[in-house]
N, C-alpha and C positions, 0 to 999 in steps of 0.2 A: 237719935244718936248722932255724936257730932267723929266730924274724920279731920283734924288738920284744921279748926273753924268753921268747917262747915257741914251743914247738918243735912246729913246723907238722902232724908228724904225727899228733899230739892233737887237730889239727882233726876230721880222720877219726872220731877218737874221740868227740869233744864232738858231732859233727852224731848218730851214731849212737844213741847216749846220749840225747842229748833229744829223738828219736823216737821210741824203743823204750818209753824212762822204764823200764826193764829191765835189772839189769846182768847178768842170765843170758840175756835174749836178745839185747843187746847183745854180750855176748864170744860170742856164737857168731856172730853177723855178721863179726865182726871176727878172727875163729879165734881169740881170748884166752883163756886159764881169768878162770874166774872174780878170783880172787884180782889178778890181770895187768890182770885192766877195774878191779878197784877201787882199783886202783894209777893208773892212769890218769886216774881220776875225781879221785882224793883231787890228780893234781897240776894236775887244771884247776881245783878245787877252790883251790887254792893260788895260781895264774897269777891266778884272778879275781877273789880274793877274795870268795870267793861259794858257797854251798853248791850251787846250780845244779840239784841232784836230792835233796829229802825226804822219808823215810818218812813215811806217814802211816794210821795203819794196815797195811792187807796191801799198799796201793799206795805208787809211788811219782810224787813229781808234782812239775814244775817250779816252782822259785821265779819271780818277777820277772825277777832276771837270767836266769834260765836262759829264760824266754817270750822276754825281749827279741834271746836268740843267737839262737834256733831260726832263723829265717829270713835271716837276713841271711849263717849258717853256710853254710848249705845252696845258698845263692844263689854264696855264694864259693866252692863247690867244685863246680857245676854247672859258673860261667865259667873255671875252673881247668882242667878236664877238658876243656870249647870249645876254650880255650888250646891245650890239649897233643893236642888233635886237630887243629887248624889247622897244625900244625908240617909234615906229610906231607900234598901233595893227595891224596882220595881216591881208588885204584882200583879202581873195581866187580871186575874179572879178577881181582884178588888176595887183596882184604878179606876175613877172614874173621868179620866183625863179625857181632853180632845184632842187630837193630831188634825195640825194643818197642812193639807197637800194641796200644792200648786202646779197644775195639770191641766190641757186641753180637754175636750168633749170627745177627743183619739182614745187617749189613755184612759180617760175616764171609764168609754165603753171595751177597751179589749182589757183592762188591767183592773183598776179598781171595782167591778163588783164582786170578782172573785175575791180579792183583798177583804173587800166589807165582811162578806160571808166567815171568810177566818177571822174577821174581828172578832164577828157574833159570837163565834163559837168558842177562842181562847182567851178575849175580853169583854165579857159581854157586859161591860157598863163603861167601855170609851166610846167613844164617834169619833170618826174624821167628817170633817169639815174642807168641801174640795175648791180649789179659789182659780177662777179663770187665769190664766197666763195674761199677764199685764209688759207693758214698755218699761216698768218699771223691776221686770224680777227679778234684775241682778239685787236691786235696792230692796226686795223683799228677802231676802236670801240674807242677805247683811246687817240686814236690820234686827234679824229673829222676827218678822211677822209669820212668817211660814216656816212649818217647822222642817219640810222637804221637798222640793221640785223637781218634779218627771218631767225633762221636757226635751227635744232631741239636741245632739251633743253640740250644736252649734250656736244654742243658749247657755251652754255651760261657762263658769266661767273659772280663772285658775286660780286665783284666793280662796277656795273653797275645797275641802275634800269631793269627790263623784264617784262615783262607778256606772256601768252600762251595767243594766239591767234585760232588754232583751233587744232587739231588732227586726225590722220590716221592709219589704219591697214597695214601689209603686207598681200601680195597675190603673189600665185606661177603663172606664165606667160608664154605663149608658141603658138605655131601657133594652131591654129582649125585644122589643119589636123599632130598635130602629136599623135605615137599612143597612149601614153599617156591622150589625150584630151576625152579617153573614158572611163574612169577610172576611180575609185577613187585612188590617188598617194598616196603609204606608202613610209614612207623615206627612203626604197632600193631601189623604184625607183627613190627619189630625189638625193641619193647618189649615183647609177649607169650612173643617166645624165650628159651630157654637159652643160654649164653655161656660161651666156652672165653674165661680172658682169660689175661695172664702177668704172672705177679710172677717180678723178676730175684731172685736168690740172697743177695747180701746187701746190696739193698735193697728186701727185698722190702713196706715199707712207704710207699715212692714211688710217686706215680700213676705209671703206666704213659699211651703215649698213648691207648689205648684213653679212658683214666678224662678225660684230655685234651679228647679230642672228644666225649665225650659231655655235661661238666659242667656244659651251657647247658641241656642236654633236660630237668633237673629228673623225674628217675626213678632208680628202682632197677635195675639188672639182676640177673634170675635166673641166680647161676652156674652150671653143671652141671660146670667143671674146672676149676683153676687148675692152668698148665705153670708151668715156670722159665726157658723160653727161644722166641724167637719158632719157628723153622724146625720146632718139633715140634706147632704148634697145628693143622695138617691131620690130621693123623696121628688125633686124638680130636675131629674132627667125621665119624671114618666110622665108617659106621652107628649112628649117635646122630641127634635132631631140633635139637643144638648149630647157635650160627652162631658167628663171629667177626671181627673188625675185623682183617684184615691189611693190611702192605704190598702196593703191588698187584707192586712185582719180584719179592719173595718168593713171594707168590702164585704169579704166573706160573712161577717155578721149580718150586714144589710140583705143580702142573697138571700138568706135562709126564709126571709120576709116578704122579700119587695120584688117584682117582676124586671129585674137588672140583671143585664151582661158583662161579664168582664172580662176584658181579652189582654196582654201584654202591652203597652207602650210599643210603637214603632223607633225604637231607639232604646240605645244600652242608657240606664239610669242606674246610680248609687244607691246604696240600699241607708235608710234612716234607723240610724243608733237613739237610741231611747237612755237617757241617761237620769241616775238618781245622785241629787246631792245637797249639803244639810252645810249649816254653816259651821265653819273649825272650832269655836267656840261651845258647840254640842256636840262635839265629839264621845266624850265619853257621859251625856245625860241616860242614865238607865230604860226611861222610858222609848227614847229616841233610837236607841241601841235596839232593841228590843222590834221597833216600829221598821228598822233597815230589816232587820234578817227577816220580818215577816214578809216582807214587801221582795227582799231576794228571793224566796221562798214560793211566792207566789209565782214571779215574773219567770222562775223555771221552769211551770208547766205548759208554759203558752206554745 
């Protein structure tokens, strides 16, 4: 189908293309040979008059015009695919659709297995698919790769609809038999300890909240581990003199298991808002609608 000259299914190509900026990982996005994407390029190339993608060196990198498509492409095929999901009300009994959530190994374990569980039971032929929190998840959010991200309210961002979903305190973490666990902790013992903290995978140059609540206390902490996910920081405070800054749900899940103490922070700390939110452009998609109130739904029992 042609729109204006040109033939709409080159859009597909042109959004993939100046994402990838790759025409070998772009035709495999798109099942093309190689030679098939640079046929493609060469005729948006031609529609645009515009070279759109230039070597430059070993990369390749958007011109002008190609900067000025990238979002406005992406945006039109986001509301395209809205479009052609509005066409059929959604029903959970049949869909076999996937939802993609974008969530830490926090929410993962206080929030989504409960979720899963109500999938089973009111959809039982979707899946969700849960995708680690990235540097990039304002751009996954806007892109449409994800179809919602739970993550606390200081990743949210304001081009997008959100809502809070539910909320959590911190809590200091440490094994039952360290000597500490007898105590009440003033912050020369917290500043004196060792510290399990966690840096996420591939951001791992982002404060973490730990780094968050501390950065008024004006001090170092001694590390003694750095994890890559929260649910695994009990796990290397046993038998160690380690403390650590958890969630207190977390915590509590971990407790129920692991021979860990938890006692309050020596110091007033904020409580972490947990926020859900989907891009404006799937607003009103049936399925996605449907995926919010289940997800509301759930996050009210916690």
């Amino acid at each position: 189908m042609r729109f204006d000259g040109l033939d709409l299914n080159l859009l597909v190509a042109l959004d993939i293309l100046l994402s990838e900026k790759n025409i070998t990982k772009a035709g495999e996005k798109l099942f093309l040979s190689q030679p098939a994407t640079s046929a493609a390029l060469a005729r948006l190339r031609d529609y645009f008059e515009d070279d759109l993608l230039v070597q430059i060196g070993r990369s390749m990198v958007l011109t002008p015009m190609g900067e000025s498509l990238a979002k406005p492409v992406k945006d039109l095929l986001i509301q395209t695919r809205t479009l052609l999901n509005n066409r059929h009300k959604f029903d959970p009994l049949t869909s076999d659709r996937t939802f993609t959530i974008m969530a830490s190994d926090y929410t993962g374990s206080v929030l989504l297995p409960e979720l899963n569980r109500k999938l089973a039971e009111y959809a039982p032929h979707c899946s969700i698919e849960q995708i680690m929190p990235s540097s990039e998840a304002e751009k996954q959010i806007q892109r449409g790769n994800v179809d919602i991200l739970l993550l606390p309210s200081v990743n949210i961002i304001d081009e997008h609809p959100s809502t809070e979903i539910f909320n959590d305190e911190f809590v200091c973490v440490m094994w039952d038999q360290n000597s500490l666990s007898n105590k009440e902790m003033t912050l020369q013992d917290y500043k004196n300890a060792q510290h399990v903290m966690v840096r996420l995978g591939t951001i791992y140059n982002t404060p973490m909240i730990d780094d968050w609540l501390i950065r008024n206390l004006n001090f170092e902490r001694k590390v003694g581990y750095v994890t890559i996910n929260f649910s695994s920081v009990p796990l290397f405070l046993i038998g160690t003199p380690y403390i650590a800054i958890m969630h207190k749900r977390l915590a509590d899940i971990a407790a129920k298991h692991l021979p860990i103490h938890i006692c309050q922070l020596p110091w007033e700390t904020p409580k972490i808002n947990i926020y859900m939110q989907w891009n404006k452009f799937q607003e009103t998609d049936p399925g996605l609608v449907w995926l919010r109130d289940l997800i509301m739904e759930t996050a009210s029992y916690l």
